[in-house]
KEKOLNU-8649 format. One record per residue (C-alpha): x, y, z; residue in three letters. Coordinates in steps of 0.5 Angstrom, whole numbers, padded with zeros to 4 digits, always signed. Each point is the difference from the previous one (the first is absolute). Last residue first. Example, Ala and Ser with C-alpha at 12.3 -4.5 7.8 and 13.67 -1.06 7.14 Angstrom:
2
+0027-0002+0014SER/-0002-0007+0002ALA/
end
This chain:
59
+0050+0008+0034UNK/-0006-0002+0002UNK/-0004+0006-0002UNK/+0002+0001-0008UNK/-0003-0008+0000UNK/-0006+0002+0003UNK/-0001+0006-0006UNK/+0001-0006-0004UNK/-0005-0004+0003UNK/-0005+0005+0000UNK/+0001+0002-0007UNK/+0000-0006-0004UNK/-0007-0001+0005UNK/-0003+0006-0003UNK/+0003-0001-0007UNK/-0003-0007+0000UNK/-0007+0002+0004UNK/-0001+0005-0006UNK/+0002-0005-0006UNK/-0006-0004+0005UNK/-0004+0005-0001UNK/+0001+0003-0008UNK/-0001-0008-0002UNK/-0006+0000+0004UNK/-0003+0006-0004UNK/+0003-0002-0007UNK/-0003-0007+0001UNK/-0007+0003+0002UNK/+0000+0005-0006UNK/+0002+0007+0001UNK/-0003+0007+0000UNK/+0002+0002+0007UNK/-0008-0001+0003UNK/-0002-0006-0004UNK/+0007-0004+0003UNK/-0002+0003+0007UNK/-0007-0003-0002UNK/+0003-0007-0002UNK/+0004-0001+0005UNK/-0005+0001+0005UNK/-0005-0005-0003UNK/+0007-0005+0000UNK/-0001+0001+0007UNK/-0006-0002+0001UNK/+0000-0005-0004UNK/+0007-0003+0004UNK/+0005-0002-0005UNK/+0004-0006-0004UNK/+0004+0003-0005UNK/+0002-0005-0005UNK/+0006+0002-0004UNK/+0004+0003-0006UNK/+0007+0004-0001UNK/+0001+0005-0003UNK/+0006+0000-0006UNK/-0006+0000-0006UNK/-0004+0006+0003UNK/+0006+0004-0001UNK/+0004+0003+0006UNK/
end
């Protein structure tokens, strides 16, 4: 995806945590946006899965 196809927001987030965020992001080589972008692509995939896996038990 290009930059120019993202989508821009406001973010409101607790200082401590952003602190968190920041060092994680240093640790893996990437900014503070790539990491939070990187996370929540993580959670989408994870919750993606649970739900579909939920779906083959149901039936």
């Amino acid at each position: 995806m290009s930059e120019k196809d993202k989508k821009a927001f406001v973010l409101r987030i607790n200082p401590e945590l952003l602190k968190e965020i920041e060092k994680w992001a240093g640790d893996e080589f990437r900014s503070t946006n790539g990491q939070i972008e990187f996370l929540l692509n993580q959670a989408v995939k994870s919750n993606r899965r649970k739900r579909l896996n939920k779906n083959d038990t149901d039936q």
